[in-house]
C-alpha positions in Angstrom: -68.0 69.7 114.1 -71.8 70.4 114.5 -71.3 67.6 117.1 -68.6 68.0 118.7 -68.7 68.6 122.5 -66.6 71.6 123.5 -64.1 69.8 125.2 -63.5 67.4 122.0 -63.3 71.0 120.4 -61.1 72.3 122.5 -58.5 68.9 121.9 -58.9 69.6 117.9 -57.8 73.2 118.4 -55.1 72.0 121.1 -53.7 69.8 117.7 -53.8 72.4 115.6 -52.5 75.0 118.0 -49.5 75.8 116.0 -51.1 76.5 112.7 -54.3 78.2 114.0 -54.0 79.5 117.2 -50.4 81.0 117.6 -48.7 82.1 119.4 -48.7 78.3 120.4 -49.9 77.4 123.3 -50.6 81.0 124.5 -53.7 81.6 122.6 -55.3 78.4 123.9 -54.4 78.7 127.7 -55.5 82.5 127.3 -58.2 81.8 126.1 -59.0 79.4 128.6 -56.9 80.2 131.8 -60.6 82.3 133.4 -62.1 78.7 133.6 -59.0 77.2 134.7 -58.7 79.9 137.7 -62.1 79.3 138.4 -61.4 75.4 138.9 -58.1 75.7 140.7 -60.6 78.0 143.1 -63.2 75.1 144.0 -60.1 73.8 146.6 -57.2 74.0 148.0 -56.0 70.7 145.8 -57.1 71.7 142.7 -55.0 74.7 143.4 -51.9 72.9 144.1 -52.3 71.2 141.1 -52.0 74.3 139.5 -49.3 75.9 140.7 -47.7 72.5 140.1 -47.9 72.6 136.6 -47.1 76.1 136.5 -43.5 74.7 136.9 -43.7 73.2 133.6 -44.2 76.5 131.9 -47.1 77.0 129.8 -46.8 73.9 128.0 -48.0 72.5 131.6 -50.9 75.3 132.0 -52.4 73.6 128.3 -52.4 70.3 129.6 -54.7 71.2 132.8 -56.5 73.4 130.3 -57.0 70.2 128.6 -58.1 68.2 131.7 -60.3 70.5 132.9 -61.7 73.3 130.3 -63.6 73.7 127.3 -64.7 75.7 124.0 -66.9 75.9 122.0 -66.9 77.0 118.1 -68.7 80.3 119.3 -66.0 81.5 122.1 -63.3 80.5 118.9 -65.0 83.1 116.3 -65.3 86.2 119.2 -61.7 84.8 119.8 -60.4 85.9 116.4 -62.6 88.4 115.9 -60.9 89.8 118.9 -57.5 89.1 116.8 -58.6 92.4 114.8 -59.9 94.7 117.3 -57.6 93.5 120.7 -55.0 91.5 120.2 -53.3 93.2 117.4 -53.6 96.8 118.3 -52.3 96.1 121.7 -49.4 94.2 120.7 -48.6 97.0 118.6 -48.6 99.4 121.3 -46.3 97.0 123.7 -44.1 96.3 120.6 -43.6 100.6 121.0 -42.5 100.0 124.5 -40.3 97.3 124.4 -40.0 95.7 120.5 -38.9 96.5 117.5 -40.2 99.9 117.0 -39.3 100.7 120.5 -35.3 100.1 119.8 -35.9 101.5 116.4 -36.3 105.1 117.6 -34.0 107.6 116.7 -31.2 108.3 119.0 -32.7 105.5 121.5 -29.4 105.2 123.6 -29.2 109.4 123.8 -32.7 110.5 124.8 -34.5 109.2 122.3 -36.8 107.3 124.6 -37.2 107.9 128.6 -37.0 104.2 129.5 -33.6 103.0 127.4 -32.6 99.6 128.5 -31.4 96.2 126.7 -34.7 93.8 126.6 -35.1 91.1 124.3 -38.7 90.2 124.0 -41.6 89.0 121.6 -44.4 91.8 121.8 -46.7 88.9 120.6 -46.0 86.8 123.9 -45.7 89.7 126.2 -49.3 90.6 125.1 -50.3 87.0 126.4 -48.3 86.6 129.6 -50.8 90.0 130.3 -53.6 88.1 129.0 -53.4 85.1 130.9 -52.3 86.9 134.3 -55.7 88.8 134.3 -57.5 85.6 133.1 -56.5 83.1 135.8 -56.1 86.0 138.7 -58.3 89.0 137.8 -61.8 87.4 139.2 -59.5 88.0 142.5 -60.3 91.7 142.8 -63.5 91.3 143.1 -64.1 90.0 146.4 -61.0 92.3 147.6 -63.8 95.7 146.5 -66.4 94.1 147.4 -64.8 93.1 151.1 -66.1 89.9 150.4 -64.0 87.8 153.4 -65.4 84.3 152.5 -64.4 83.7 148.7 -61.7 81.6 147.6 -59.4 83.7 145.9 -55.6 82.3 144.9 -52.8 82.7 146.8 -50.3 85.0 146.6 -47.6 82.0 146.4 -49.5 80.8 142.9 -48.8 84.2 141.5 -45.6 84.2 142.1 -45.0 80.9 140.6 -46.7 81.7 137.7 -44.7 84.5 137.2 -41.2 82.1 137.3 -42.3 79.9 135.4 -44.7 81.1 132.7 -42.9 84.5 132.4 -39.6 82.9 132.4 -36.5 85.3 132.5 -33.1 85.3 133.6 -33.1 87.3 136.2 -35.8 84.8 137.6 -34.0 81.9 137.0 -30.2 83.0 138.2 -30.4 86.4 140.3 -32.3 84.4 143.2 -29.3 82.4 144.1 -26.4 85.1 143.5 -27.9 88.6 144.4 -31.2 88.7 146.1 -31.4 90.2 149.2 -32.5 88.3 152.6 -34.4 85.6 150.8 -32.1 82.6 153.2 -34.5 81.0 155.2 -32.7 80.6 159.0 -31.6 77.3 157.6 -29.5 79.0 154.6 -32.1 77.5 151.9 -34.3 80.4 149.7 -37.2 81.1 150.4 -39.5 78.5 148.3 -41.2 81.8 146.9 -37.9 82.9 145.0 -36.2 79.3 144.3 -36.6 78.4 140.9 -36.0 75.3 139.9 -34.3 73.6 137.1 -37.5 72.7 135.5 -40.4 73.6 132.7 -38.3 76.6 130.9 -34.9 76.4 132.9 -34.7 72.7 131.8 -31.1 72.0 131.3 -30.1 71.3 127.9 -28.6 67.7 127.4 -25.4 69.1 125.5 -24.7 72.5 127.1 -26.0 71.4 130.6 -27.8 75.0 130.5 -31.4 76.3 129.7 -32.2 77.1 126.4 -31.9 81.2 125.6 -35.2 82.8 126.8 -36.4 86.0 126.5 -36.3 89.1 129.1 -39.9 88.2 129.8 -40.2 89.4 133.3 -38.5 92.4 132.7 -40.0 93.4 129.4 -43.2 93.3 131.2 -42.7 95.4 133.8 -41.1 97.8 131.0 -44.6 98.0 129.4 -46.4 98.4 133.0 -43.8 101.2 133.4 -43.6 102.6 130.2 -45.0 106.3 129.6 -46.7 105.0 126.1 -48.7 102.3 127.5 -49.4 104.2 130.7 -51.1 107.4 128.2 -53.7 104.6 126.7 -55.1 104.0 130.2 -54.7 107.7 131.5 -57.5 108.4 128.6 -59.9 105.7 129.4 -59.5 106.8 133.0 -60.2 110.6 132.6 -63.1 109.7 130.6 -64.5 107.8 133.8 -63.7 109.9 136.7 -60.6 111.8 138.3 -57.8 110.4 139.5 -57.2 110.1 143.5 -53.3 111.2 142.4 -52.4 113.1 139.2 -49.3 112.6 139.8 -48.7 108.7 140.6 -45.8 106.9 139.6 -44.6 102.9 141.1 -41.0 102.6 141.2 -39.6 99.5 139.0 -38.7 98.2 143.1 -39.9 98.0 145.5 -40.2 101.3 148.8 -42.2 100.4 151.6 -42.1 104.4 151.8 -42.6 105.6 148.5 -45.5 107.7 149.4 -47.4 106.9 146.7 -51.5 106.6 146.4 -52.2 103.1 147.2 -55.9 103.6 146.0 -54.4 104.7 142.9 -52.1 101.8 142.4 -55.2 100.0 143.1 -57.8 101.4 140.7 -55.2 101.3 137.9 -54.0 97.6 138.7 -57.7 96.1 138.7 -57.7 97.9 135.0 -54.9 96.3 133.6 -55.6 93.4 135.0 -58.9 92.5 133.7 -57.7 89.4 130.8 -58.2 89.6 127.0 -61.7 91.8 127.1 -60.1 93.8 129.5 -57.5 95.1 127.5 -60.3 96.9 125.1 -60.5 99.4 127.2 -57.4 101.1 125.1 -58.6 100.2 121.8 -61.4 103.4 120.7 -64.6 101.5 119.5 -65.0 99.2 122.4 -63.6 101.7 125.2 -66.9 103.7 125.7 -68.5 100.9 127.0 -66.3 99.8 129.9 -66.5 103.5 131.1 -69.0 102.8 133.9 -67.3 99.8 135.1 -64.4 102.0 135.5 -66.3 104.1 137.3 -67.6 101.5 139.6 -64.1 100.0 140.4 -63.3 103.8 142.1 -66.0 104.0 144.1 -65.3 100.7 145.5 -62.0 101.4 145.9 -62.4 104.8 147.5 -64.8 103.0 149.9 -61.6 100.6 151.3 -60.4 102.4 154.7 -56.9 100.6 154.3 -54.6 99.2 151.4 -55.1 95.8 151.6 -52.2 93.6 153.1 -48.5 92.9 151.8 -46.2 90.3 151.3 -42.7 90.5 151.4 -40.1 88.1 149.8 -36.9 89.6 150.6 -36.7 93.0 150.2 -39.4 93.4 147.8 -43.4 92.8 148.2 -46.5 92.5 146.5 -49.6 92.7 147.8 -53.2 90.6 148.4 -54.9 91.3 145.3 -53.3 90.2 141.9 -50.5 93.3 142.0 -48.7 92.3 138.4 -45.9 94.8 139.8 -45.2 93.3 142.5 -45.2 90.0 141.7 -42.9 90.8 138.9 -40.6 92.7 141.3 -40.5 89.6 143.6 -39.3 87.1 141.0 -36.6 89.1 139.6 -35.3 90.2 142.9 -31.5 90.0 143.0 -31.4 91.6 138.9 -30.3 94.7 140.3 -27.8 94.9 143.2 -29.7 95.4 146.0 -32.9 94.2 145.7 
């Protein structure tokens, strides 16, 4: 292995994905979807490739991770040395907003928890979906603060397909065609950004001639976003950095072009969570100190924007130019609840 390049390296792990890097393939596109956003960014092609593959699920994100990434032996010890001080402790906090311990609290159903709903879902994957959202799309905020109008930065129409088909849900796959409101095209078809197609995850099984049971992905993930446990992690690190610009800010699981909320808050606190694997230490104490002034940094930059920057609607709900998980997530499951 002393030989090795760290492409060959990165093919050995690929093989032995299930055994050493699992969840399988999560860990290896997570670990390597920053590089593969930064190569989808050198064109417009390379980016179509990607979003192609996107409709193959993950499974098609690892094989462009195996085109067009690497590794190397050192990135693979900080990887699961990261295991003990990231990836564990954070999938235990999501598992208390939407796993096990979650639906374990007492009296759930009457006011045990302020967020009751029916969500099947794999903490373990949920924490990676995160991961490889701020991975591949998180270097995007940067030239948004900075008001840098000549980088490449993905589209928002690659987000959104990464959110069908790599967070695949239900009410991605099915509420599109039966609920969803004005996403017809003049022509009667849906709109290309909310069709999902019978591919990657919503393959049809040979025998049923439906897609094999998936989890709530989409919606346990905007459960965690949402969820008052999670949400008290980042109000900490926050404080700790400077003041919020609203005390009081809250998104609304849909869409309201008139919610009157803080869009520099939604900002500030988006371009936190959305910051990939590292990022996510900024809730763990031991390594949280140290992302402090960064924090602090992403305020001021924020608070120097004179306007939220711009949004895209899909129907009745919208997202906006930087990576807004929210939003994209509220997009692709459009047509879940009546009305939306």
């Amino acid at each position: 292995m002393g030989t090795a390049t760290p492409k060959t390296i990165l093919r050995l792990a690929a093989a032995q994905s299930k055994i050493f890097f699992r969840p399988s393939p999560h860990f290896l596109v997570a670990a390597t979807a920053r590089e593969l956003g930064h190569w989808a960014r050198r064109s417009a092609a390379n980016e179509q490739d990607l979003a192609q593959k996107m409709e193959d699920g993950i499974d098609g994100l690892l094989g462009l991770v195996l085109a067009h990434c690497t590794i190397t032996l050192g990135r693979i010890r900080e990887l699961f040395s990261m295991r003990f001080s990231i990836m564990n402790p954070v999938t235990d906090i999501i598992d208390q907003c939407v796993g096990q311990q979650w639906l374990s609290t007492p009296n759930f159903w009457n006011g045990g928890v302020d967020d009751a709903y029916t969500i099947s879902a794999d903490p373990s994957e949920t924490f990676f979906h995160l991961v490889i959202y701020g991975e591949l799309f998180g270097p995007d905020f940067e030239p948004i603060l900075s008001q840098n109008h000549d980088a490449r930065r993905l589209r928002v129409e690659t987000r959104l397909e990464f959110i069908k088909y790599c967070v695949p849900d239900f009410a991605c796959q099915q509420n599109g065609y039966i609920d969803a409101q004005d996403t017809r095209l003049p022509d009667g078809t849906l709109d290309p950004r909310r069709d999902v197609k019978n591919t990657g995850p919503y393959r049809r099984n040979d025998d049923s001639g439906r897609p094999d049971q998936i989890y709530d992905n989409n919606i346990a993930l905007t459960w965690v976003i949402k969820s008052s446990r999670w949400k008290a992690h980042w109000a900490v690190i926050r404080a700790q950095a400077a003041p919020d610009f609203d005390d009081n800010f809250d998104d609304g699981w849909w869409y309201d072009e008139d919610d009157g909320e803080d869009w520099r808050q939604r900002l500030w606190e988006t371009v936190m969570v959305c910051q990939g694997l590292e990022g996510l230490g900024m809730i763990r104490p031991g390594i949280q100190d140290q992302w402090v002034d960064k924090i602090r940094e992403w305020k001021d930059k924020v608070a120097r924007l004179d306007r939220e920057p711009h949004t895209t609607k899909v129907g009745r709900q919208g997202t906006l130019e930087y990576p807004f998980l929210l939003g994209d997530l509220r997009i692709c499951a459009s047509g879940y609840v009546a009305g939306t």
